[in-house]
Backbone bond lengths (Angstrom), bond angles and torsions (degrees), N, CA, C in turn:
res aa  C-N    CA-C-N  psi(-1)  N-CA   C-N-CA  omega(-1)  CA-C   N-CA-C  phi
1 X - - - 1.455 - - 1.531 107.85 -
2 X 1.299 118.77 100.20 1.788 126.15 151.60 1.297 110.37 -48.96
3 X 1.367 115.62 128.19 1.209 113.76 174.00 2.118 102.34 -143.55
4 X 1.540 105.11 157.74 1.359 96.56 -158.13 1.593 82.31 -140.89
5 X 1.456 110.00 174.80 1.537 132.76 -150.27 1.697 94.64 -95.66
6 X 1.408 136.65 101.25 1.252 124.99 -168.35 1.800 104.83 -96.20
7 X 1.179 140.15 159.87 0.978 142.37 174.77 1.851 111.13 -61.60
8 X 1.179 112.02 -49.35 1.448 117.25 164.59 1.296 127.03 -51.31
9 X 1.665 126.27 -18.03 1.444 117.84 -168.64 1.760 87.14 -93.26
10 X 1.209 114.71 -21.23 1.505 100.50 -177.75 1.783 109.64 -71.72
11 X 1.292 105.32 -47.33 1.529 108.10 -161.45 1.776 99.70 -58.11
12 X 1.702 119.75 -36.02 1.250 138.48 151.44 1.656 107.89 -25.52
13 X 1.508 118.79 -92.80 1.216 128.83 -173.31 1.839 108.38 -49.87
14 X 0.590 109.61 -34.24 1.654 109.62 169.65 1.661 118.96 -63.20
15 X 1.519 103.56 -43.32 1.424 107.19 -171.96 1.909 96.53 -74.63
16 X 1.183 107.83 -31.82 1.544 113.28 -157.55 1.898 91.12 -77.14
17 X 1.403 120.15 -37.92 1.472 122.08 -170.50 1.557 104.14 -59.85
18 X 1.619 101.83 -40.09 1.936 106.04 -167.44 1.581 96.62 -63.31
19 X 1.831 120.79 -35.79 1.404 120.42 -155.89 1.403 97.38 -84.80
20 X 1.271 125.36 -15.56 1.397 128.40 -171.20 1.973 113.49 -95.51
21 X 0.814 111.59 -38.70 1.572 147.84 -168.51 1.373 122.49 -110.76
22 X 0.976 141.17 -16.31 1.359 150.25 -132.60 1.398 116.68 8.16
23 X 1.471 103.47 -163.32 1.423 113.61 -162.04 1.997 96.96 -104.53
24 X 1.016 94.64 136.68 1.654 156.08 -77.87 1.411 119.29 21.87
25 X 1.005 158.03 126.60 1.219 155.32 -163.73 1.356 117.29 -69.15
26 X 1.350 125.82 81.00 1.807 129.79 -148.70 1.818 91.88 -97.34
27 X 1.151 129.17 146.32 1.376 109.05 166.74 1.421 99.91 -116.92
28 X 1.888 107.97 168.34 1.685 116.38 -148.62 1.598 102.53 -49.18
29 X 1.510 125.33 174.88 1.380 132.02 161.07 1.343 110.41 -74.04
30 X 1.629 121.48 -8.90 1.486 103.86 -179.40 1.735 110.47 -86.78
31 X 1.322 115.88 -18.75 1.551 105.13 139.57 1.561 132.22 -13.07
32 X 1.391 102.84 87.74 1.654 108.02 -176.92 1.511 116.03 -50.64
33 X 0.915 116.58 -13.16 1.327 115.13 -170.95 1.667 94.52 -86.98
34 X 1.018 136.92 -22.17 1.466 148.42 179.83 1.458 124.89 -87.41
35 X 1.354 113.36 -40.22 1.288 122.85 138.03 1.295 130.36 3.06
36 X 1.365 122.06 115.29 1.900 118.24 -179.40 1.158 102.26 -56.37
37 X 1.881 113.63 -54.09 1.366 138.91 -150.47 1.756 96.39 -92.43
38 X 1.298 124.95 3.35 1.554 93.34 171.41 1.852 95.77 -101.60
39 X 1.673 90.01 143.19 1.269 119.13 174.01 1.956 125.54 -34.14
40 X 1.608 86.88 -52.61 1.462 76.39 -178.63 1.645 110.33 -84.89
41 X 1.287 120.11 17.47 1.698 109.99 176.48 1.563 84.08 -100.22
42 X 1.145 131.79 -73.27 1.600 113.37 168.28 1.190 140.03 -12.29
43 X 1.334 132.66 -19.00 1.389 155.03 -150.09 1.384 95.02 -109.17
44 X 1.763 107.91 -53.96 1.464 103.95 -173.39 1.210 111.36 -125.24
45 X 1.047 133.33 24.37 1.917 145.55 155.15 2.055 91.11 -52.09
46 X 1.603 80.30 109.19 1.201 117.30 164.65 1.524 109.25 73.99
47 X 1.472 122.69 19.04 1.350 129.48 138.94 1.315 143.19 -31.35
48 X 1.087 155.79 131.74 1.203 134.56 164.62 1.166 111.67 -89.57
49 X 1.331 116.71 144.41 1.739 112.20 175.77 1.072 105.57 -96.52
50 X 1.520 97.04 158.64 1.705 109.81 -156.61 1.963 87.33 -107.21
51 X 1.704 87.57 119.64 1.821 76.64 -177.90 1.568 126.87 -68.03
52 X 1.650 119.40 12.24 1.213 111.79 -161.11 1.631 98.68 -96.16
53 X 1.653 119.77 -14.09 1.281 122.19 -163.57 1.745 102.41 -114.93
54 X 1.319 104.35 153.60 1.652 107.94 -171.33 1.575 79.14 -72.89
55 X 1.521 117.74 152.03 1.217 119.31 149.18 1.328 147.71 -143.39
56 X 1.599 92.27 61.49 1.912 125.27 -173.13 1.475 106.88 -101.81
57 X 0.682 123.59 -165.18 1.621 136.98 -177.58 1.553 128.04 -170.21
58 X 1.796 98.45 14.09 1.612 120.82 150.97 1.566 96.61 77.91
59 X 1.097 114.45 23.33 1.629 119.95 -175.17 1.477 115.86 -66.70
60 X 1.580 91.63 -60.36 1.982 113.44 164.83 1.474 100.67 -17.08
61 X 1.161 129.15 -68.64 1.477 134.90 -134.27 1.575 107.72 -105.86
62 X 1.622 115.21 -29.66 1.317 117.69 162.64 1.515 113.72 -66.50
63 X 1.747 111.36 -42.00 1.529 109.60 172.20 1.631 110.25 -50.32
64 X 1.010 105.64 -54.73 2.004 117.64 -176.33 1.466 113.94 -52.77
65 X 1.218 121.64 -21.73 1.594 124.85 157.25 1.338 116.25 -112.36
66 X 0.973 130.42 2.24 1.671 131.00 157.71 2.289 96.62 -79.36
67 X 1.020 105.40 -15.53 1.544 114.83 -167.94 1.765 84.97 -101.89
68 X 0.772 135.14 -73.39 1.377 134.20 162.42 1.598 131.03 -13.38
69 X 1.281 96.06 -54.87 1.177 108.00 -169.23 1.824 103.72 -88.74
70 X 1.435 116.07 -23.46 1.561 102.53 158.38 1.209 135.62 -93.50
71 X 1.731 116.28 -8.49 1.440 106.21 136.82 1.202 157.76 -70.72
72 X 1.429 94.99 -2.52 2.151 120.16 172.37 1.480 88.54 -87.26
73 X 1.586 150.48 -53.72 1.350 122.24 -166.82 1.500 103.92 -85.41
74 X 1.280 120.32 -4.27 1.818 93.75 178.68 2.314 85.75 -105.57
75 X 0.937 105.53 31.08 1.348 95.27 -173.04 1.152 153.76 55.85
76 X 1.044 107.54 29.39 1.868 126.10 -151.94 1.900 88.19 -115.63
77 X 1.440 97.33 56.58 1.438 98.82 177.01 1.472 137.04 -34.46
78 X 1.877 108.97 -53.68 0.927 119.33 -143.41 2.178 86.49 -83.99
79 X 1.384 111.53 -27.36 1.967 100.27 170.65 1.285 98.83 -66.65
80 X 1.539 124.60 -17.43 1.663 99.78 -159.49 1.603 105.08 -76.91
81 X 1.583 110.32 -34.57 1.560 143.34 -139.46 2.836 64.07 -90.87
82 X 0.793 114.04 -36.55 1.450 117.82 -168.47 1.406 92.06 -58.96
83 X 1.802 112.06 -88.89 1.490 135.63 -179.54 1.604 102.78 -26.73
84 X 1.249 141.74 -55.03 1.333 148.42 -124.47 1.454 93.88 -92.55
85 X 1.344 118.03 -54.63 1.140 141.27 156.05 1.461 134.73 -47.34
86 X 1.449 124.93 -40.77 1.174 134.79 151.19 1.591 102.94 -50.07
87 X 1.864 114.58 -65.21 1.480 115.51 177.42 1.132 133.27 -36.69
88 X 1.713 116.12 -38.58 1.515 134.15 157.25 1.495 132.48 -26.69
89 X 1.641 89.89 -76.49 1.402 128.23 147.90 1.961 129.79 -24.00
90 X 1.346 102.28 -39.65 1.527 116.71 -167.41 1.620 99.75 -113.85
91 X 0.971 118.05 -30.23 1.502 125.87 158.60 1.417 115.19 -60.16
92 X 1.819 127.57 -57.56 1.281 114.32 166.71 1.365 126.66 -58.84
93 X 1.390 113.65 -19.50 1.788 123.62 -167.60 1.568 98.57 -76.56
94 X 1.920 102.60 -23.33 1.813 98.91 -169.70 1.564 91.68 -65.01
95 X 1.665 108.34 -76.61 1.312 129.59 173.05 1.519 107.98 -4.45
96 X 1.138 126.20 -74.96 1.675 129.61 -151.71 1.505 92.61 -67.53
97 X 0.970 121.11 -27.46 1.923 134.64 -143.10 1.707 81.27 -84.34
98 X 1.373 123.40 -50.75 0.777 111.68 -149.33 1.589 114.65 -125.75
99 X 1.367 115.01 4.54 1.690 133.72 146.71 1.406 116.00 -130.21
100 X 1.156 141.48 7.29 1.399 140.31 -164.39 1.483 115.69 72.82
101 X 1.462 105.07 -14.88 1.407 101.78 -170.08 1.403 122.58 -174.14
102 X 1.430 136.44 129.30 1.354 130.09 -154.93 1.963 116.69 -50.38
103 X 0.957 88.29 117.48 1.659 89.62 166.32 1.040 111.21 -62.96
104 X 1.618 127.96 171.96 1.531 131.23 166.86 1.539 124.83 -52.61
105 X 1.989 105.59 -37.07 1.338 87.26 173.38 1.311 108.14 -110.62
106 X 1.507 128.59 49.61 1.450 132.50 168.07 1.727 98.97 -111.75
107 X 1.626 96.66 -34.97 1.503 86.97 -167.96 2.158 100.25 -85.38
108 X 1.282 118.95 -11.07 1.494 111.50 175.71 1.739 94.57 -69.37
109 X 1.246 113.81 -40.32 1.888 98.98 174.78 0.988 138.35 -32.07
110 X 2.178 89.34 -59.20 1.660 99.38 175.36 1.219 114.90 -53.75
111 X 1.518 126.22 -63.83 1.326 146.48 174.16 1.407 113.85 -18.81
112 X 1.304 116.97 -43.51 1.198 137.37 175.91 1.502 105.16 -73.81
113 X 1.088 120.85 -57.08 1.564 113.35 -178.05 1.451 120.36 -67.43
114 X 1.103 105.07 -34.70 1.897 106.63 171.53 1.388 94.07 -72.76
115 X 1.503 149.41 -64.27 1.381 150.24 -152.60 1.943 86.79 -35.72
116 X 1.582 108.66 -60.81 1.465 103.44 -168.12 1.361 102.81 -91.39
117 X 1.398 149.55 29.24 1.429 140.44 175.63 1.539 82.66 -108.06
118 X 1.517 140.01 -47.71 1.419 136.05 -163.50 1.782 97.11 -72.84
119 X 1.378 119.88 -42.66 1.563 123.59 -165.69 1.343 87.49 -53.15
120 X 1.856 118.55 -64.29 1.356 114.53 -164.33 1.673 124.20 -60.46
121 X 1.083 99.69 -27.60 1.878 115.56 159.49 0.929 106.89 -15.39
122 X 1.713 102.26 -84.36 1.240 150.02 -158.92 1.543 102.24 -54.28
123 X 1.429 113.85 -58.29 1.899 117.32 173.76 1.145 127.03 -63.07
124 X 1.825 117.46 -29.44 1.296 111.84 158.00 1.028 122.62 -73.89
125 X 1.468 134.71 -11.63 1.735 133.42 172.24 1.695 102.34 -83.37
126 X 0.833 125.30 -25.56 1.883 131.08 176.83 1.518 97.86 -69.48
127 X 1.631 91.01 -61.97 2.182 91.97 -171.31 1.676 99.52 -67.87
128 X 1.295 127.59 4.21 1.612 100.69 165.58 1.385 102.94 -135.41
129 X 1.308 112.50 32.36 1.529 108.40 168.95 1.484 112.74 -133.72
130 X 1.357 114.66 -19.92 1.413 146.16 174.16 1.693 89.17 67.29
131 X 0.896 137.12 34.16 1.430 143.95 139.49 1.975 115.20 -42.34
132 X 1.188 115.23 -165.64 1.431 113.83 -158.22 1.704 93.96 -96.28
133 X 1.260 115.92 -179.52 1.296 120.06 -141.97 1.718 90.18 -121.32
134 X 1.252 115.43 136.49 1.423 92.29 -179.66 1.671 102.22 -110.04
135 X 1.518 107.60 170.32 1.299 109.26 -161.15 1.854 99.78 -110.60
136 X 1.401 98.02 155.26 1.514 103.84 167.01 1.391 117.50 -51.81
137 X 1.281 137.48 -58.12 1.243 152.77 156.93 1.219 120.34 -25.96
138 X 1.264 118.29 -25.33 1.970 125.88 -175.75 1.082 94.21 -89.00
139 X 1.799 118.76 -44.46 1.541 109.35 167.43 1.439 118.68 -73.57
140 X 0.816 156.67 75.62 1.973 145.28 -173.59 1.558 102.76 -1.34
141 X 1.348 117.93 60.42 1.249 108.57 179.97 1.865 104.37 -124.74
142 X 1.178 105.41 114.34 1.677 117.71 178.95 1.569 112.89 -51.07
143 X 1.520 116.84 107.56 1.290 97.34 -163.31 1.754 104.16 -80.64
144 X 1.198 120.43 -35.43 1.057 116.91 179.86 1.434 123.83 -43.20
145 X 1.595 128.60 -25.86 1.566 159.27 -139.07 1.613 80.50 -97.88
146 X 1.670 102.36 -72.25 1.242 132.99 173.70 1.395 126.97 -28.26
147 X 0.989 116.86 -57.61 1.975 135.44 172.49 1.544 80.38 -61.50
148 X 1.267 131.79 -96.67 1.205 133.64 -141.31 2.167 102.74 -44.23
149 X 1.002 96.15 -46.12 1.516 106.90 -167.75 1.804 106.95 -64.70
150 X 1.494 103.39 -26.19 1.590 116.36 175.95 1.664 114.28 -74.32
151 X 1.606 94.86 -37.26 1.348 97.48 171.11 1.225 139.83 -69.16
152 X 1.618 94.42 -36.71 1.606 94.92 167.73 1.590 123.55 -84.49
153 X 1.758 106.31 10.72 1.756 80.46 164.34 1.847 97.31 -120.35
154 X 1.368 106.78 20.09 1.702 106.82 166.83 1.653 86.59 -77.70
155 X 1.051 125.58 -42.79 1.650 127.82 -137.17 1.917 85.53 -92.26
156 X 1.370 146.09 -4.73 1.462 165.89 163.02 1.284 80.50 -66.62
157 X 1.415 109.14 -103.46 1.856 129.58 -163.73 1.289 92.17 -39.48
158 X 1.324 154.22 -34.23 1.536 131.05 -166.06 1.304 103.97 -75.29
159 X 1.311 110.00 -43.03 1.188 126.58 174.12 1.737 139.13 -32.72
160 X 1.185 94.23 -58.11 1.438 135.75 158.99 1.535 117.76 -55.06
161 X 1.537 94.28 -60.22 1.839 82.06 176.29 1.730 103.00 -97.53
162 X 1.291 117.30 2.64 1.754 99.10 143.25 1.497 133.78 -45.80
163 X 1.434 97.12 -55.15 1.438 126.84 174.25 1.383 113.10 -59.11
164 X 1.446 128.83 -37.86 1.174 122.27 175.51 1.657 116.98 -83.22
165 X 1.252 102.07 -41.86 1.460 111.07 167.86 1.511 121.76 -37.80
166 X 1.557 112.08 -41.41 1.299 115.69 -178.17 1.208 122.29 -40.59
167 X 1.530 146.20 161.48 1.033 161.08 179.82 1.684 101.45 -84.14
168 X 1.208 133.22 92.04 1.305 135.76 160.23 1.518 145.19 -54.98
């Protein structure tokens, strides 16, 4: 499945960031880049940025499919089919920001992020219609790529409620 950057998934991902984030559109504190303790906010806590250089580190959008990708294994399709899409979205905004326009391997990202924002679509209309199941493959989505990438944010959430589980 080819899939291409429509004018609607943005006006979409915007409305979904304000409902997720509020208005201004802040994204969560578990954003490493937000972080007391990550390194590169330390580096430049109380820097000035120099306006001639981008100065992100594409975190936003890796957080937004690391968020994605643990609501597709506990199944909570229809935020994942949300996040994936927002991720899309914040990935082209890097791109334009910073060539006018997706390169080849900015635009295989997007491509990549809608491939699984449409799959998850697709699973929340099955899980509430109990209709047919759609497959990774209908989307161009590598399942093998896929398993591995599912695993490592099952193997996050285990994590997490290890940590919470603990005896305090």
């Amino acid at each position: 499945m080819d899939v291409e950057w429509r004018d609607e998934y943005g006006t979409l991902a915007g409305e979904l960031t304000i409902r997720y984030f509020g208005r201004p559109p802040r994204l969560p504190r578990s954003a490493a880049y937000e972080r007391e303790d990550y390194p590169w906010n330390i580096e430049r806590r109380g820097m000035v940025v120099d306006s001639r250089g981008h100065a992100k580190n594409s975190a936003e959008y890796h957080t937004l499919e690391d968020h994605a990708w643990q609501y597709h294994v506990t199944a909570q399709y229809e935020q994942a089919y949300h996040y994936w899409l927002m991720a899309a979205s914040h990935r082209r905004d890097d791109a334009e920001l910073i060539s006018g326009e997706p390169d080849p391997g900015h635009g295989r990202a997007i491509r990549f992020c809608l491939r699984h924002a449409l799959f998850n679509q697709a699973l929340a209309a099955a899980q509430r219609s109990g209709g047919p199941w759609p497959t990774e493959v209908q989307f161009g989505i590598d399942p093998v790529r896929s398993a591995a990438d599912q695993d490592g944010a099952q193997a996050v959430l285990d994590a997490v409620h290890g940590h919470l589980s603990e005896p305090g």
